[in-house]
TORLUM-146555 format. One line per 2 residues: number of its first residue (from 1); their letters; for each residue x, y, z of N, C-alpha, C, O. Coordinates in Angstrom, 1 decimal. Example, Ala and Ser with C-alpha at 12.3 -4.5 7.8 and 13.67 -1.06 7.14 Angstrom:
<rs>
1	as	13.2/-5.7/7.8/12.3/-4.5/7.8/13.2/-3.3/7.8/14.2/-3.3/8.5 | 12.8/-2.2/7.1/13.7/-1.1/7.1/12.9/0.0/7.9/13.4/1.1/8.0
</rs>
This chain:
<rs>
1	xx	9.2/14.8/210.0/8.8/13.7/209.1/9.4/14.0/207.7/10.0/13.1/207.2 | 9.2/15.5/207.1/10.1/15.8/206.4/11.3/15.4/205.7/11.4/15.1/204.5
3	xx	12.4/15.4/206.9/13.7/14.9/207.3/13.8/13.2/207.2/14.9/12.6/207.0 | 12.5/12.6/207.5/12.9/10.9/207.7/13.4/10.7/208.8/13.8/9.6/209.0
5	xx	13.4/11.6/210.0/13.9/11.4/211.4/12.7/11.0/212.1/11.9/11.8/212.5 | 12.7/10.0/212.3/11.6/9.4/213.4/11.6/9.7/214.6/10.6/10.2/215.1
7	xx	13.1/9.2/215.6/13.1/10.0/216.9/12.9/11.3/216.7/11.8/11.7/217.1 | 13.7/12.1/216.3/13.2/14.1/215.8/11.6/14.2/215.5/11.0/15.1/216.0
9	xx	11.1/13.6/215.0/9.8/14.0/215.0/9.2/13.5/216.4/8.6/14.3/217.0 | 9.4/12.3/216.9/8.8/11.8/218.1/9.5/13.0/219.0/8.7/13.9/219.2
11	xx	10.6/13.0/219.4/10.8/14.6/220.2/9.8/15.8/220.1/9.3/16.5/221.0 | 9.6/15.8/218.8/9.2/17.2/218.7/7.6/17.0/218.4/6.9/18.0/218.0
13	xx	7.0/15.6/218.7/5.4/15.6/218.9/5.3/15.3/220.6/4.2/15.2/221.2 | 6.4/15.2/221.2/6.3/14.8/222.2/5.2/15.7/223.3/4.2/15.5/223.9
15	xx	5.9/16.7/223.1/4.8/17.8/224.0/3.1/18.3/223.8/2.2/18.4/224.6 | 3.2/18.5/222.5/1.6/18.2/221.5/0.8/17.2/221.8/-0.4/17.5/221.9
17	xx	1.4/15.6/222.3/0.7/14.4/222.9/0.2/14.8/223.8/-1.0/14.5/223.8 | 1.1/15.9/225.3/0.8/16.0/226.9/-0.8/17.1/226.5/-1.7/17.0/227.4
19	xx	-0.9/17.8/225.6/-1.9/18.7/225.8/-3.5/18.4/225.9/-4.1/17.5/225.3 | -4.0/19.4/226.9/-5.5/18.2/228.0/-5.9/18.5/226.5/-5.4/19.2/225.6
21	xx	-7.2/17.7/227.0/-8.1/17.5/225.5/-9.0/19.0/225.4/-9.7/19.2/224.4 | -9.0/19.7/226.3/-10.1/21.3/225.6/-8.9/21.8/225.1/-9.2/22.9/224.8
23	xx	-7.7/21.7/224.8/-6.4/22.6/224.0/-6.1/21.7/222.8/-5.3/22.2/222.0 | -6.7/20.4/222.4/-6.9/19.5/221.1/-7.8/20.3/220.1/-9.0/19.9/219.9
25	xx	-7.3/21.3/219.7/-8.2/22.2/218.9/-7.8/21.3/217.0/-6.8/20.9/216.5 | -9.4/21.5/216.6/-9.1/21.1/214.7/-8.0/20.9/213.9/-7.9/19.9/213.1
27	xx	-7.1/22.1/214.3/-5.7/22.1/213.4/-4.6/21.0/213.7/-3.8/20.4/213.0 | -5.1/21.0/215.1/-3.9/20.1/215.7/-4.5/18.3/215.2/-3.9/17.4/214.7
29	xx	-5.9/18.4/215.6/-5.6/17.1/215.0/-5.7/16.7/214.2/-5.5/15.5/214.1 | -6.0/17.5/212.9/-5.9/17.7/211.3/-4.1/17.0/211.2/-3.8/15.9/210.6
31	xx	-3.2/17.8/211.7/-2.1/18.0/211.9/-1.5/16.3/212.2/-0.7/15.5/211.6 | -2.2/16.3/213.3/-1.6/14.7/214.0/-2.4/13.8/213.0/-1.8/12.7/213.0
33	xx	-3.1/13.8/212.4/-3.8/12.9/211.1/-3.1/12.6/209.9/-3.2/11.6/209.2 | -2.3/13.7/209.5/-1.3/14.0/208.4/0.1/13.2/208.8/0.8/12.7/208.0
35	xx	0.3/13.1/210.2/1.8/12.8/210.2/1.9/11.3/210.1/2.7/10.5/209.5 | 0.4/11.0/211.4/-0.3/9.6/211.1/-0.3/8.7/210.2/-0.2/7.5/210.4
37	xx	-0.6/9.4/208.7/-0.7/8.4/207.2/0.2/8.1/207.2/0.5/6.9/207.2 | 1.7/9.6/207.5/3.2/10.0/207.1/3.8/9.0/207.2/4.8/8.7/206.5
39	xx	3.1/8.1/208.4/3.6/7.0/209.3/3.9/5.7/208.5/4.8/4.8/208.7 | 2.8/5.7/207.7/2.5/4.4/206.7/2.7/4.2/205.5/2.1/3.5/204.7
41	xx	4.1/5.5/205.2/4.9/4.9/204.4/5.7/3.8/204.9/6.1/3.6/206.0 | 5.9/2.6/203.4/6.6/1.6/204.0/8.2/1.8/204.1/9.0/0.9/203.7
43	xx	8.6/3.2/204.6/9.9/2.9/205.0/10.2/3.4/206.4/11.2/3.6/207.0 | 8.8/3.5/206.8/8.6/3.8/208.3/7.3/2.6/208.9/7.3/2.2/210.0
45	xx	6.6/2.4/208.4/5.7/0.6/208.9/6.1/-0.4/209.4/6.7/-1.2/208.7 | 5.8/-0.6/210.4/6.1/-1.5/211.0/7.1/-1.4/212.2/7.2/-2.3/213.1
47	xx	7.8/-0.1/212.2/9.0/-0.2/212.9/8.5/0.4/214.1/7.6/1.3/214.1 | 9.1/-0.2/215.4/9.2/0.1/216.6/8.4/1.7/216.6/7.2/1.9/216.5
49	xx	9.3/2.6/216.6/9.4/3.9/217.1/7.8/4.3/216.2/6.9/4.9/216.9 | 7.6/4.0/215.0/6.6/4.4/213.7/5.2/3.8/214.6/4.4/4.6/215.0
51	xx	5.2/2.5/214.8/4.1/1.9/215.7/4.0/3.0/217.0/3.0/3.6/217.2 | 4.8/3.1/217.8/4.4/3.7/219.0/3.8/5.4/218.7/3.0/6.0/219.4
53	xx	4.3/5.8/218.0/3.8/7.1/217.4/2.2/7.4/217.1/1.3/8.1/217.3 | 2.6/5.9/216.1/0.5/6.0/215.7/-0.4/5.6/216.5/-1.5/5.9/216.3
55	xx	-0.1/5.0/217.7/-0.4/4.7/218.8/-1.1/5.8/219.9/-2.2/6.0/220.4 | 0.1/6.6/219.9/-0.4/8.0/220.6/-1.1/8.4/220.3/-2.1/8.5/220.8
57	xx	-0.8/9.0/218.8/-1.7/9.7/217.8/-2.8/9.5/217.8/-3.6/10.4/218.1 | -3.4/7.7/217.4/-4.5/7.5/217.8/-5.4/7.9/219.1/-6.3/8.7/219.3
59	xx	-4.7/7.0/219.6/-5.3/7.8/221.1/-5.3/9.5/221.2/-6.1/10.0/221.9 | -4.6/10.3/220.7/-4.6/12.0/221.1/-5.8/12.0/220.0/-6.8/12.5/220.5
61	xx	-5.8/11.8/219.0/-7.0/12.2/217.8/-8.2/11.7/218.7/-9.1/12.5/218.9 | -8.3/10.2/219.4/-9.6/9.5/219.5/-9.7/10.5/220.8/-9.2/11.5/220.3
63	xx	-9.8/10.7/221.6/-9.8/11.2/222.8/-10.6/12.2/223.2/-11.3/12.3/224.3 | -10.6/13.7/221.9/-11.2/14.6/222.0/-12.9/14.3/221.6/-13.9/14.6/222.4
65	xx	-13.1/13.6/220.7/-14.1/13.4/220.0/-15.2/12.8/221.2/-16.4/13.2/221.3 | -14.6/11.7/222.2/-15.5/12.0/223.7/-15.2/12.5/224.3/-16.2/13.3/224.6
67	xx	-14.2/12.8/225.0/-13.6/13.8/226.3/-14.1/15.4/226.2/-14.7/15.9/227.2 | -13.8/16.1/225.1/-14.1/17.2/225.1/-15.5/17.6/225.1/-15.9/18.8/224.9
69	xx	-16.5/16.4/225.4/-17.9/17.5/225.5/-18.4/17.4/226.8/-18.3/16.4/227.6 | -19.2/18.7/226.9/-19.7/18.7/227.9/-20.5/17.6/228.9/-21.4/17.0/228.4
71	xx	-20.2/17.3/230.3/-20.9/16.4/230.7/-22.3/16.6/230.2/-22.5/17.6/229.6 | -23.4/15.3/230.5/-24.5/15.3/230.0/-25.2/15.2/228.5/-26.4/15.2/228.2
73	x	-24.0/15.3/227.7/-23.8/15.4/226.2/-23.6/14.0/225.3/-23.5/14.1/224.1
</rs>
């Protein structure tokens, strides 16, 4: 994100996306929350690649918050 490389960053969140939700530990989605805003600069809004990212994101951030508790919880 750093760099302004959108595909390079999509590569390199690519694998972080696949991980089950008990390995979605704090840092990580602290992490995926940061790159998320990163997203909504307007020289990355709106665009293809920027939308499908926040997309995931969303969904990897929202996911733990139910998935990871214990049944009956």
């Amino acid at each position: 994100m750093h760099l302004r490389d959108l595909d390079g960053a999509a590569d390199a969140l690519a694998g972080v996306l696949e991980l089950p939700v008990e390995q979605r530990i704090g840092g990580i989605i602290v992490s995926m929350r940061r790159i998320h805003s990163a997203l909504l600069d307007p020289d990355f809004h709106g665009g293809t690649t920027a939308t499908a990212m926040q997309q995931k994101i969303e969904y990897f951030t929202g996911v733990p918050a139910q998935g990871a508790l214990p049944t009956g919880q």
